[in-house]
N, C-alpha and C positions, 0 to 999 in steps of 0.2 A: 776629403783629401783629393787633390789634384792628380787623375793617370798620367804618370809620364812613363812613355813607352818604353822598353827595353830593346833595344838593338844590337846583336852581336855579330862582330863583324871580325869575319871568318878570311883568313887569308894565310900565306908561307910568310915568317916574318921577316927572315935578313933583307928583304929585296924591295919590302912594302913599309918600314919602318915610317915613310917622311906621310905616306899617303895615309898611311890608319892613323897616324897624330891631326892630320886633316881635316879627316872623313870625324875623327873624334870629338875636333872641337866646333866641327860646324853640326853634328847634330846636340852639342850641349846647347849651341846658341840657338837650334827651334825647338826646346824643350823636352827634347829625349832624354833616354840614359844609357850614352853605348857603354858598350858589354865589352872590355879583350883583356884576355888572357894575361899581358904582360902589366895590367893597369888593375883592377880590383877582381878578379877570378877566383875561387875556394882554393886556400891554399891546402898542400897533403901532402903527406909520405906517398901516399900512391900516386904513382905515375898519371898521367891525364882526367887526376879526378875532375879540372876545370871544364871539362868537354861535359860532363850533365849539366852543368848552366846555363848551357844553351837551351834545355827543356824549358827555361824560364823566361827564357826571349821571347817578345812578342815579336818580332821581325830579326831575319838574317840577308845582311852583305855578304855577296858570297866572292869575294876576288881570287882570280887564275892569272898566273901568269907561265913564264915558261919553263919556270919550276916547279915540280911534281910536289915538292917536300920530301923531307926525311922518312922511310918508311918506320910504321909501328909494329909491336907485336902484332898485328892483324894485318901484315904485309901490304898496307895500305898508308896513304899518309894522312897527317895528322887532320890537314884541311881539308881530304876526301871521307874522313873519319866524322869532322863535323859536318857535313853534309847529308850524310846517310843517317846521324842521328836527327837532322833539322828537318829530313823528308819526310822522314818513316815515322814523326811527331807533329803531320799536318803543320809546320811554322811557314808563315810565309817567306817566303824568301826571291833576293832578286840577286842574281848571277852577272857576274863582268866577268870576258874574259878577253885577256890581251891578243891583239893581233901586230904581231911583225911583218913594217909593210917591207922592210927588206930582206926577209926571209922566210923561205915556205916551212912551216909548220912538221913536226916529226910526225905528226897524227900520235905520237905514242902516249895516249894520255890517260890513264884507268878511269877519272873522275869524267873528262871528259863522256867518254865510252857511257857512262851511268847518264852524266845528264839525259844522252841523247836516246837511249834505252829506257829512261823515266819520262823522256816526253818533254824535258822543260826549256823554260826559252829562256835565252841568255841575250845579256846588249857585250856587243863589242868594243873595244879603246885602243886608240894607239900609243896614247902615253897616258901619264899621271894626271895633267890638265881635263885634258879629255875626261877620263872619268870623273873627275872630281867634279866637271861639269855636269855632267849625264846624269851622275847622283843628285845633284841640285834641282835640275829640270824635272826628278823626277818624283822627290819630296811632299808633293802632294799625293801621286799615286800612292805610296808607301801609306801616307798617313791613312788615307783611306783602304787600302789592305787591312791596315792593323784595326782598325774602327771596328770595320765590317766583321772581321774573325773574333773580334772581343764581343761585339754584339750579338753574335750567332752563341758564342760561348757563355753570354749572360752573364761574365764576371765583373762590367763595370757599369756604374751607375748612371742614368741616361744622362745627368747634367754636367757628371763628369765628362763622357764622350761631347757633348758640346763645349765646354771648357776648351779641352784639348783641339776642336775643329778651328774654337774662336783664338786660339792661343798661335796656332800656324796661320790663320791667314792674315792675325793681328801684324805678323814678324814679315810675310813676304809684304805685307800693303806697308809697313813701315818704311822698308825699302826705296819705293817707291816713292812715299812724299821723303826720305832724307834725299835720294837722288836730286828731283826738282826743286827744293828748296836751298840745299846747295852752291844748284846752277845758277840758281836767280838770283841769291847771294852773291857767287862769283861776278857774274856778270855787272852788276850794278855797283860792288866795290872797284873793280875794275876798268868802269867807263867803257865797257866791250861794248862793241854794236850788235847789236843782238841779231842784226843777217848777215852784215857784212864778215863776223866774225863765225865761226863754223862750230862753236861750243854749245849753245841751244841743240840745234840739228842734230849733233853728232850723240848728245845727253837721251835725245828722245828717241832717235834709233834704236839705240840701245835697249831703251824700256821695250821700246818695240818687238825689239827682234829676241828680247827675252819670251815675250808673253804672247805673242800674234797667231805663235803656232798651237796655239791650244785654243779647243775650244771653250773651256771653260779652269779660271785661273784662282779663283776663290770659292771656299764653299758657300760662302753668304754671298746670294744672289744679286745683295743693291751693291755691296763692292767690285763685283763682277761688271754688273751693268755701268757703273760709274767710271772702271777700267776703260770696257770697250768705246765706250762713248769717248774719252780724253785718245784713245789709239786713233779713234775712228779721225778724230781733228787732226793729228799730226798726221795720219796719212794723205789726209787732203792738203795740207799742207805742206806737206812730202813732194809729191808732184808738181805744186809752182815753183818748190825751192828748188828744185836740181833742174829746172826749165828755166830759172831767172840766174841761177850764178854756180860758177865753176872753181874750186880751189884752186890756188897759188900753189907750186911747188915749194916756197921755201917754206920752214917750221918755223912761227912765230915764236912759240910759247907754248910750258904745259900748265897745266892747272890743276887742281888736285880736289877732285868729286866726292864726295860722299858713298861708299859703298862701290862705285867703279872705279876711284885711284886716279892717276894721273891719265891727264886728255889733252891728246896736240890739238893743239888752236893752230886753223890754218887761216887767214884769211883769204877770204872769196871774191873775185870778182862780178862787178855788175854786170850781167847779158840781156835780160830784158824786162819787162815792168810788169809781169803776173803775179809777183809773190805783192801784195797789196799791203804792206806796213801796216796800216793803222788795219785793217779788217784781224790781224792777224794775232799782233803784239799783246792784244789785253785776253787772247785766249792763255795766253803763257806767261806774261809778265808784270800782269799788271798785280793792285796789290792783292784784290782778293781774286785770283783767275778762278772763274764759276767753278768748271770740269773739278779743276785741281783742289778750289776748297772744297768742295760737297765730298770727295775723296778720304782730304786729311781728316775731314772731321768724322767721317763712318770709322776711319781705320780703328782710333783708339777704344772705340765704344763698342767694337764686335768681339772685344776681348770680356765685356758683361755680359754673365749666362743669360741674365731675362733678354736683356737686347737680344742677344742672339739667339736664342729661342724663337722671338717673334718674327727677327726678320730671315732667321733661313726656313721659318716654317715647316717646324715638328710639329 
């Protein structure tokens, strides 16, 4: 049987309604099973019996924002209630808490006062986006929290913990080849010029500027190495292209990517002759671009326990 993690995610609800429906369906879609209260929690006559459920989380969201919540019979609130039970039960857990940049902070916060009394470290947001970002960039940490604490805890079975490694890096490297494949789709239905028009470029930033800042983005090593190798090409080609051409201000057109949504195509003027066409074109567009097949083809096959066994080397 397949671990799929348990993650409950802990938050005031009137004010967080859009962002836990979110947070909900983008951890169904890397294999988890989040956990809230208003969606599958032990129903009861007693009052907050759903709050021991959390005993059964392997990971807790813990989101603040500038409401306290309703107090409980323990003069506390509900979601500084599940905190105290998610500490004081060793769960891992990762804390967001809002910051208004147009407004200084009451300090009056009880849970607050506890984090910073237990020591623990929180990421900050300023809106909804923000976090929902922050959570994403941060998705591999998490997986590996929950690994690490189920491995010390010896409850899950070694091939299942590979499963599940192979099964998140299966879904973010998927990502990746439906982005570029996409593009080059777009592109060539399109008749785009693939410099003169600014969709390539703008496609591979992105990938970029997802993944650049980490130094390590898969837990299997040859899709890691395969990553930085294809980053490592658009950055060298990064550098001739904003040295050979400068966008247009008008908005030609948008086009609609795989996994990033719609993308203004700006077209770009020619400035000078470093970005070299033909050196460059068959690293990204040709039919089989080396970087990008050796990529698409590891992705789907680190989702097989043997495969993955051998190549992250347990």
């Amino acid at each position: 049987m397949i671990f799929r993690p348990r993650i409950f995610i802990s938050s005031t609800f009137s004010d967080n309604k859009e962002i836990r429906k979110r947070i909900e369906e983008y951890f169904k879609s890397v294999g988890a099973e989040p956990m809230l209260y208003e969606r599958n929690l032990t129903p009861s006559t007693i009052p907050m019996t759903y709050r021991e459920n959390i005993k059964e989380a392997d990971f807790v969201i813990l989101i603040m924002k500038n409401n306290y919540g309703t107090k409980t019979d323990r003069d506390i609130s509900g979601t500084h209630e599940e905190y105290i039970i998610a500490h004081e039960n060793k769960i891992p857990m990762h804390v967001y808490l809002f910051v208004d940049k147009e407004e200084e902070s009451s300090g009056d916060n009880p849970l607050i006062d506890d984090l910073q009394k237990d020591q623990i470290s929180y990421f900050y947001f300023d809106d909804d986006d923000n976090l929902f970002e922050r959570l994403k960039e941060t998705t591999f940490t998490i997986a590996k929290e929950i690994m690490l604490n189920q491995i010390v805890k010896n409850t899950v079975p070694r091939n299942s913990v590979m499963k599940l490694a192979g099964n998140l890096d299966y879904n973010r490297a998927m990502e990746v080849v439906q982005i570029i494949e996409s593009m080059r789709v777009c592109i060539i239905k399109n008749e785009l010029d693939w410099l003169e028009d600014n969709l390539l470029y703008e496609c591979l930033w992105m990938i970029n500027h997802e993944f650049s800042a980490y130094p390590h983005s898969f837990l299997n090593w040859r899709l890691d190495e395969l990553l930085r190798g294809m980053l490592s090409a658009f950055q060298q080609f990064q550098k001739e292209y904003v040295n050979s051409y400068s966008k247009t201000n008008n908005l030609a057109r948008e086009y609609n990517i795989s996994v990033l949504g719609k993308i203004p195509v700006l077209s770009a003027e020619y400035q000078a002759r470093e970005c070299r066409e033909q050196r460059w074109q068959p690293v990204f567009l040709s039919n089989n671009p080396p970087l990008f097949q050796d990529f698409s083809v590891v992705s789907p096959e680190s989702v097989n326990t043997l495969h993955y066994e051998r190549i992250v080397g347990f």
